[in-house]
C-alpha positions as CSV (number, residue, x, y, z in Angstrom):
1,X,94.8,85.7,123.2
2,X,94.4,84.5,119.6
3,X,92.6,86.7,116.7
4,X,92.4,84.6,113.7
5,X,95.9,83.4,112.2
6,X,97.8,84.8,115.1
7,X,98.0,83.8,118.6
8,X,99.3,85.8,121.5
9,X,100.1,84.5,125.0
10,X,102.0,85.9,128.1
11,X,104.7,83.1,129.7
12,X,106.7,84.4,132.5
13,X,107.4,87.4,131.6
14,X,107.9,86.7,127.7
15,X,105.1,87.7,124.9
16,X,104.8,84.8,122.4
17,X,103.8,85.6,119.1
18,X,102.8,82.7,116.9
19,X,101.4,83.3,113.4
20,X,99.1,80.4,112.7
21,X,97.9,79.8,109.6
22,X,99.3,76.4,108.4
23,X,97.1,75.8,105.1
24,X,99.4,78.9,103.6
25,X,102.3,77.9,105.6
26,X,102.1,81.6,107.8
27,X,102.0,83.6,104.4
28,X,101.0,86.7,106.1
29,X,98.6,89.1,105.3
30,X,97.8,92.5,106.5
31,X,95.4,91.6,109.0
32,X,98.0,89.4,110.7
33,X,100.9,92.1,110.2
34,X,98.7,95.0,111.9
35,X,98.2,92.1,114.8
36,X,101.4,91.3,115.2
37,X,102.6,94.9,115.5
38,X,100.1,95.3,117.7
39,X,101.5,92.6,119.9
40,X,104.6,93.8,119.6
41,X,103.8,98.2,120.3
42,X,101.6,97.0,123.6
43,X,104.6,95.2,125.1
44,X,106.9,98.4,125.2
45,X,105.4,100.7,128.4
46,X,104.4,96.9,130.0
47,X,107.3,96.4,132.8
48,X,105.6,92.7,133.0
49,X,106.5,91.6,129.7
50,X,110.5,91.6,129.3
51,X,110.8,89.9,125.9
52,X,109.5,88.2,123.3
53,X,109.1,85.4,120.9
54,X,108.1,85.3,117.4
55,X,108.1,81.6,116.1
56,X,105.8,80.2,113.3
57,X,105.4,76.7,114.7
58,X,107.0,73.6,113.9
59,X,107.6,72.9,110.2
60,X,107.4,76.7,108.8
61,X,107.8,80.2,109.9
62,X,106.5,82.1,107.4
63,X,106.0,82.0,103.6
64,X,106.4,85.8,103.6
65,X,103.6,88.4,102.2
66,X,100.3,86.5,100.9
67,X,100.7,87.3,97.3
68,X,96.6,87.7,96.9
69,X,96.6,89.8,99.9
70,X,99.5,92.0,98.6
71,X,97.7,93.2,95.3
72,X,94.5,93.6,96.6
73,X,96.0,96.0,99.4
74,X,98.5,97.4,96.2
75,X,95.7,98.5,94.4
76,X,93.6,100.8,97.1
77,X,94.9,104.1,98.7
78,X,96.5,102.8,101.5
79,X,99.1,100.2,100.2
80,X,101.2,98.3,102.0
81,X,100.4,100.8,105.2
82,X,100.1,97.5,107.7
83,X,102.8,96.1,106.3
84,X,104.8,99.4,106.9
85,X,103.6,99.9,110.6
86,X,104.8,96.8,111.4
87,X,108.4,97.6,110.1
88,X,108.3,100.9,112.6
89,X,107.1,98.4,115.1
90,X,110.2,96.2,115.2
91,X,112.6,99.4,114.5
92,X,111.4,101.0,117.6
93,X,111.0,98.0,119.5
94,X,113.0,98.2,123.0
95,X,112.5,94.6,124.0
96,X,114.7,92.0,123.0
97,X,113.2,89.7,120.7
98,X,113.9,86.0,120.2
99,X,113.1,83.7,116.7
100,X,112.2,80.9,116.4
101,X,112.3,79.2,112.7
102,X,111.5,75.9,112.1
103,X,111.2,75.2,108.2
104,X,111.5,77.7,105.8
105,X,111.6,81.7,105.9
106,X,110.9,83.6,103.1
107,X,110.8,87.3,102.4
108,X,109.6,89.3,105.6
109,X,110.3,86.4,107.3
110,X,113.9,86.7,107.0
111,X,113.6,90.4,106.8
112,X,111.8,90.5,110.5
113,X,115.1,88.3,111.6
114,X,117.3,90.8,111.7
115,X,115.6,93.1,113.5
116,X,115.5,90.6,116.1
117,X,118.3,89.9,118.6
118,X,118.4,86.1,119.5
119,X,117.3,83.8,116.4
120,X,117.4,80.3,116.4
121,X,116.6,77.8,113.5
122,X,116.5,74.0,113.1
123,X,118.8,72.3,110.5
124,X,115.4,72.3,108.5
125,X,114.8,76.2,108.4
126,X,116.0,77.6,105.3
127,X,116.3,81.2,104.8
128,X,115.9,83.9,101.6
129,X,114.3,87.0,100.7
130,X,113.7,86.9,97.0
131,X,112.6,90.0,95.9
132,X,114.5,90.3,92.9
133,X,112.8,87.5,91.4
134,X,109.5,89.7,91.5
135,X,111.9,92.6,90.4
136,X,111.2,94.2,93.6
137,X,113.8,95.7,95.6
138,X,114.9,94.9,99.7
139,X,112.0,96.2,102.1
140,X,112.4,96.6,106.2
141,X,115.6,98.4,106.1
142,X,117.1,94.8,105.1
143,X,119.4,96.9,102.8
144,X,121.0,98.3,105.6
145,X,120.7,95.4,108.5
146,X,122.2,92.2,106.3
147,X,125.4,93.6,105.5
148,X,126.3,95.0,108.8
149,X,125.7,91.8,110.3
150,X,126.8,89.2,107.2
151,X,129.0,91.3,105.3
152,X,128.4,92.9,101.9
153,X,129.2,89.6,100.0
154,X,126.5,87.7,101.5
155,X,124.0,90.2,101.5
156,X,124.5,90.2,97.7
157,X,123.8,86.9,97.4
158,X,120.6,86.9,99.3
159,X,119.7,90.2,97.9
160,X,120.4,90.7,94.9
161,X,121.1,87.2,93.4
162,X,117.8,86.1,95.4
163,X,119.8,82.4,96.6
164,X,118.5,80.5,99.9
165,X,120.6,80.1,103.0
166,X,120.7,77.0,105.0
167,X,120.4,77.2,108.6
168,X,124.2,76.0,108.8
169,X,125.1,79.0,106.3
170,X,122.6,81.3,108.2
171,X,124.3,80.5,111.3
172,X,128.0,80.9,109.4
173,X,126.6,84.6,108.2
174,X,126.3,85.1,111.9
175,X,122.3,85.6,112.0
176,X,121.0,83.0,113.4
177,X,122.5,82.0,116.8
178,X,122.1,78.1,117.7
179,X,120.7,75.3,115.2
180,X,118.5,72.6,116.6
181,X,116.9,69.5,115.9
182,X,113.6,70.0,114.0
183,X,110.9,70.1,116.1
184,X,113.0,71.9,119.6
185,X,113.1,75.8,118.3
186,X,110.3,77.0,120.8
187,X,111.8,74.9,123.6
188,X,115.1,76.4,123.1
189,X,113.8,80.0,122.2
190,X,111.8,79.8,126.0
191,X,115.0,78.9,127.5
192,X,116.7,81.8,126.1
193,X,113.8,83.9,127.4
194,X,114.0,82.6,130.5
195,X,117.8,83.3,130.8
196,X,116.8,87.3,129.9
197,X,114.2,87.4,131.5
198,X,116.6,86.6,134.7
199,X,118.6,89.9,134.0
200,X,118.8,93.3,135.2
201,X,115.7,94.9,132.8
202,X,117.8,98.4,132.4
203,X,120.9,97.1,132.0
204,X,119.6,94.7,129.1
205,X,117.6,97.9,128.1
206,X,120.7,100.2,127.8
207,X,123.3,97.7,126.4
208,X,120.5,96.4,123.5
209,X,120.0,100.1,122.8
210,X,123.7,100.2,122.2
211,X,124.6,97.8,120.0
212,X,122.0,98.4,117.5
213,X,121.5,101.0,114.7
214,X,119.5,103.8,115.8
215,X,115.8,103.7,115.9
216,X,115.4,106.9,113.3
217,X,118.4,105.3,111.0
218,X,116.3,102.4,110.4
219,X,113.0,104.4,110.0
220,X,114.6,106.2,107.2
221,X,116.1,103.3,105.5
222,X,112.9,101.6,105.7
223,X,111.4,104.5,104.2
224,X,114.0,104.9,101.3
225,X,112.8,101.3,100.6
226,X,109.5,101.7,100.5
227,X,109.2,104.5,98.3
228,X,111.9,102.6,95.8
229,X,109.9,99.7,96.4
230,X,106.7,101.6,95.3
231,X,108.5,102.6,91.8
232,X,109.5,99.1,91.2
233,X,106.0,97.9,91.5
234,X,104.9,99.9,88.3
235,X,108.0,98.6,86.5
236,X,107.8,96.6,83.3
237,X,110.2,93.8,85.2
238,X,107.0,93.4,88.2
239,X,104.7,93.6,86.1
240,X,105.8,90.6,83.9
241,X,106.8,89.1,87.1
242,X,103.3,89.4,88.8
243,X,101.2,88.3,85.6
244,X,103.8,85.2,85.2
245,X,103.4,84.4,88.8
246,X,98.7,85.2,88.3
247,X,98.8,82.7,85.4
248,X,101.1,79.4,87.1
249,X,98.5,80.0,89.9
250,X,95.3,79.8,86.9
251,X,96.7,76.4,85.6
């Protein structure tokens, strides 16, 4: 199934999500986040699909929000809402959820990664979510996800300082799993499938539901965030970030 810059197929038992749209290396916009949470809410009450796959191809995952996109859907009544649905998507997911990154992953697409529970990168996939260079603040409950699972010191730096991870750091911080050869992440990431997909489905169920934060914690968080997020949209430091970023594209 494929409708427009995102494609959709069922492989034994795993949901593949591939966002497509290589002339803006996968910069997504809010057509392809309303899909993609689609994809993702129509897999929960399936018993036929057991996990799932989000990979961006070889050479990029994603580019993060489509800047043009972003300010057009800023400026009307219903900001951001795709965006935002498909945050409640991945916090209320039950599947497990596999990445695969091969080049770099910016913004929501290092966001999305922690809310996912297998990731893998190749050496080439770097990693950053550089909000703070738009004067923006964390979105997607990132403020609460990256330290629990890298530590406050690290989340700082990607955070807050706005520096890029290496797949060899990403997989130090502990959120990326296995680094492979450029080129092999969607091999490797169908293996892993394969090997859950092989498990008892309640059992994965349960223990998953376990060892994450709760659904509702990470609702709320990602609400905090937005609605901080909003305020620092109207701030002198985005708007003098936004108009610097409108003119380099005018030259």
């Amino acid at each position: 199934m494929s409708n427009g810059n995102i494609v959709v197929a069922e492989e034994r038992g795993t949901r593949v999500i591939t966002l497509r749209r290589p002339s803006k290396k996968n910069a997504i916009t809010q057509d392809m986040y309303r899909e993609m949470g689609r994809a993702i809410d129509t897999a929960q009450n399936n018993p036929d699909i057991r996990c799932m796959i989000i990979t961006g191809g070889s050479g990029v995952f994603t580019a993060g929000d489509d800047i043009d996109d972003f300010m057009q859907a800023e400026s009307n009544s219903e900001t951001l809402s795709d965006g935002v649905k498909f945050l409640y998507s991945l916090a209320l997911n039950v599947k497990p959820v596999i990445a695969a990154v091969d080049g770099a992953s910016i913004g929501m697409g290092t966001v999305m990664l922690f809310h996912c529970d297998y990731v893998l990168a190749s050496n080439a996939a770097t990693f950053s979510a550089p909000y703070i260079h738009l004067g923006l603040v964390p979105v997607g409950s990132a403020s609460l996800l990256m330290p629990n699972t890298m530590g406050y010191q690290r989340a700082f730096a990607m955070l807050v300082m706005g520096r890029t991870f290496t797949a060899a750091e990403a997989h130090a911080a502990g959120f990326v799993n296995t680094v492979v050869s450029p080129g092999h992440t969607e091999v490797e990431a169908r293996k892993v499938a394969r090997e859950i997909c092989r498990l008892p489905a309640e059992a994965v169920a349960t223990s998953r539901r376990l060892l994450r934060a709760a659904p509702e914690e990470l609702t709320r968080r990602i609400d905090l965030e937005g609605h901080l997020f909003g305020e620092r949209l109207q701030s002198d430091e985005a708007i003098a970030a936004f108009n610097a970023f409108a003119n380099r594209k005018k030259r």
